[in-house]
C-alpha positions as CSV (number, residue, x, y, z in Angstrom):
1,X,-17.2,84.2,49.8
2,X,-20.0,83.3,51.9
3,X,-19.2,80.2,53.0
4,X,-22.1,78.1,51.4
5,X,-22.0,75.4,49.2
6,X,-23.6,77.4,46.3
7,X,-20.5,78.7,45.3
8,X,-18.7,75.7,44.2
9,X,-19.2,74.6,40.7
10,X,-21.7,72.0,40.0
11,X,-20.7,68.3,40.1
12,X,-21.0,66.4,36.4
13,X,-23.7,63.5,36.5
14,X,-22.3,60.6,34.7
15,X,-24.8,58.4,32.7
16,X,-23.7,55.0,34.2
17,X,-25.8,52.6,32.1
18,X,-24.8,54.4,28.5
19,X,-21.3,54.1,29.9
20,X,-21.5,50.8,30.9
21,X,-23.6,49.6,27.4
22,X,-20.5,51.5,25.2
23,X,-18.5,49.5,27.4
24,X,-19.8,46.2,26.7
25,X,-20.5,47.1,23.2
26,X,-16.4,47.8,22.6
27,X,-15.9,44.8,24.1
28,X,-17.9,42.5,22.3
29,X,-16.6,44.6,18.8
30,X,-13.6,43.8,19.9
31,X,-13.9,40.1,20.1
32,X,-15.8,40.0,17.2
33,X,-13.4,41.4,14.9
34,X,-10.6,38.8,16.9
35,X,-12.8,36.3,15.8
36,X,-12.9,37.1,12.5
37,X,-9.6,37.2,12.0
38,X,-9.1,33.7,13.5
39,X,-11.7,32.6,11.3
40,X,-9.9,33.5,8.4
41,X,-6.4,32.3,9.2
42,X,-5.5,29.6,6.8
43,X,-5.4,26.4,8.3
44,X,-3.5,23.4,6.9
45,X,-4.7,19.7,7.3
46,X,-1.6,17.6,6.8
47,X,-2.0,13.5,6.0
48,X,-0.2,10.8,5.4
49,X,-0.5,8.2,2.4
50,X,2.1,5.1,3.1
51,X,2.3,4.3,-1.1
52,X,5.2,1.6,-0.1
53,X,3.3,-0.7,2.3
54,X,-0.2,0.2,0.0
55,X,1.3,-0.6,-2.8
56,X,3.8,-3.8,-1.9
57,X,0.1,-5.1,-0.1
58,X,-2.1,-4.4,-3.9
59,X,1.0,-6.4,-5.9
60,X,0.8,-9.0,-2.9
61,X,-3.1,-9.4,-3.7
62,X,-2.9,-9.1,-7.1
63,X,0.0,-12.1,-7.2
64,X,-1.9,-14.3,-5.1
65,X,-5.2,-13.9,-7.9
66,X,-5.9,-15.9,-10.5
67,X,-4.9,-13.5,-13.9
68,X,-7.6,-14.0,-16.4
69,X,-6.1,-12.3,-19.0
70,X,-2.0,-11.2,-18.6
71,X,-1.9,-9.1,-21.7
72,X,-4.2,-6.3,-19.5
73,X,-2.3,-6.6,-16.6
74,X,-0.5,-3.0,-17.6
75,X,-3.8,-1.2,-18.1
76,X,-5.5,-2.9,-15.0
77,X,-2.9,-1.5,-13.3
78,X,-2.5,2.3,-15.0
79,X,-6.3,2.2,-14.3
80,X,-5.7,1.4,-10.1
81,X,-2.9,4.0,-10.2
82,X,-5.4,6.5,-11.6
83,X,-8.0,5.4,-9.1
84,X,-5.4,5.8,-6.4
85,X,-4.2,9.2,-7.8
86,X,-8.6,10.9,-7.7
87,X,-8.6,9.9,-4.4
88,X,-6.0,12.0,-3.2
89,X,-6.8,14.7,-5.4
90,X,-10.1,14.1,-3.1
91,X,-8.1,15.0,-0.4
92,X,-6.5,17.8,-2.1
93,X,-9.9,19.7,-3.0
94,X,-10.5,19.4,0.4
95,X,-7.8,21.1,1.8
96,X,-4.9,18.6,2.6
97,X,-1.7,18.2,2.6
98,X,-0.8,14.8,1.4
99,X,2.2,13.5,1.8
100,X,4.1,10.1,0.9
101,X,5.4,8.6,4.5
102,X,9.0,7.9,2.9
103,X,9.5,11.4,3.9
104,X,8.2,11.8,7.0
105,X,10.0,10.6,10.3
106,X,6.7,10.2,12.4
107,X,3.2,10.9,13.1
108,X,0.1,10.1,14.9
109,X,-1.7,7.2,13.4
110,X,-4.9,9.8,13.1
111,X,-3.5,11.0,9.9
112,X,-2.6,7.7,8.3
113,X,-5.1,8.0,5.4
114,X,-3.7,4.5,4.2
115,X,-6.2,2.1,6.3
116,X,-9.0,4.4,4.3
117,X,-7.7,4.2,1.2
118,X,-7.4,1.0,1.1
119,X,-10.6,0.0,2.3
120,X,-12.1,2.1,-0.6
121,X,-10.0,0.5,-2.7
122,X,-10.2,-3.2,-2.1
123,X,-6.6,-3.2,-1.1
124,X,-5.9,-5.8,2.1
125,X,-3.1,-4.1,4.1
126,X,-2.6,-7.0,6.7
127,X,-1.0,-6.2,10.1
C-alpha cells in the first residue's frame, strides 16, 4: 500500500438525466394506466320521474279540455302512455337509472326529470 489514491477502486458515474427521464417516464405510466382504469369504472346516472304528480297534472289538463270525440279517449291515452314510456327508454339508452319518486325518500331537485318531461310533453305541472 502506497498510500495514494490510485489504489482504491474507481467511483461508478451515474447517468443523472437517463435516471431522471426513467423516472418521470414511470411516473407518468403510472398515472396513465390509473387513469385508465378510472376511465373505465362504470358510472351510474340515477333520475327521478314523479309519474303521480305527472300524471294527476295530464288527467287535470285533459279534464279541463274540451273532448271532441269520448269514444278515443282510451287510445289517446295508451298513445301518451307510450309517448311517456320512449322517453324514458331515452334515458335508459343513455345510461340512467330511472326511477319512480314513490320509492325514493329524497333527492336534489337536479335529477327531477319531471319538469323536462313535461315540457316535451305538453303536460302543465303547476306549482
Amino acid at each position: 500500500m502506497t498510500g495514494t489514491n490510485d489504489d482504491k477502486p474507481p467511483q461508478r458515474q451515474y447517468d443523472w438525466p437517463l435516471l431522471a427521464m426513467m423516472t418521470v417516464i414511470i411516473i407518468l405510466l403510472g398515472y396513465a394506466a390509473t387513469q385508465l382504469w378510472l376511465a373505465h369504472q362504470h358510472v351510474v346516472n340515477v333520475v327521478i320521474f314523479d309519474s303521480e304528480r305527472f300524471f294527476t297534472a295530464k288527467a287535470s289538463q285533459d279534464a279541463k279540455a274540451a273532448v271532441s270525440n269520448p269514444t278515443s279517449m282510451p287510445t289517446d291515452a295508451k298513445v301518451f302512455v307510450d309517448a311517456v314510456r320512449a322517453e324514458i327508454v331515452v334515458y335508459r339508452s343513455k345510461g340512467y337509472i330511472v326511477l319512480n319518486s314513490a320509492q325514493v325518500v329524497a333527492w336534489p331537485e337536479a335529477t327531477d326529470i319531471t319538469p323536462e318531461l313535461a315540457k316535451k310533453m305538453g303536460v302543465a305541472l303547476g306549482e
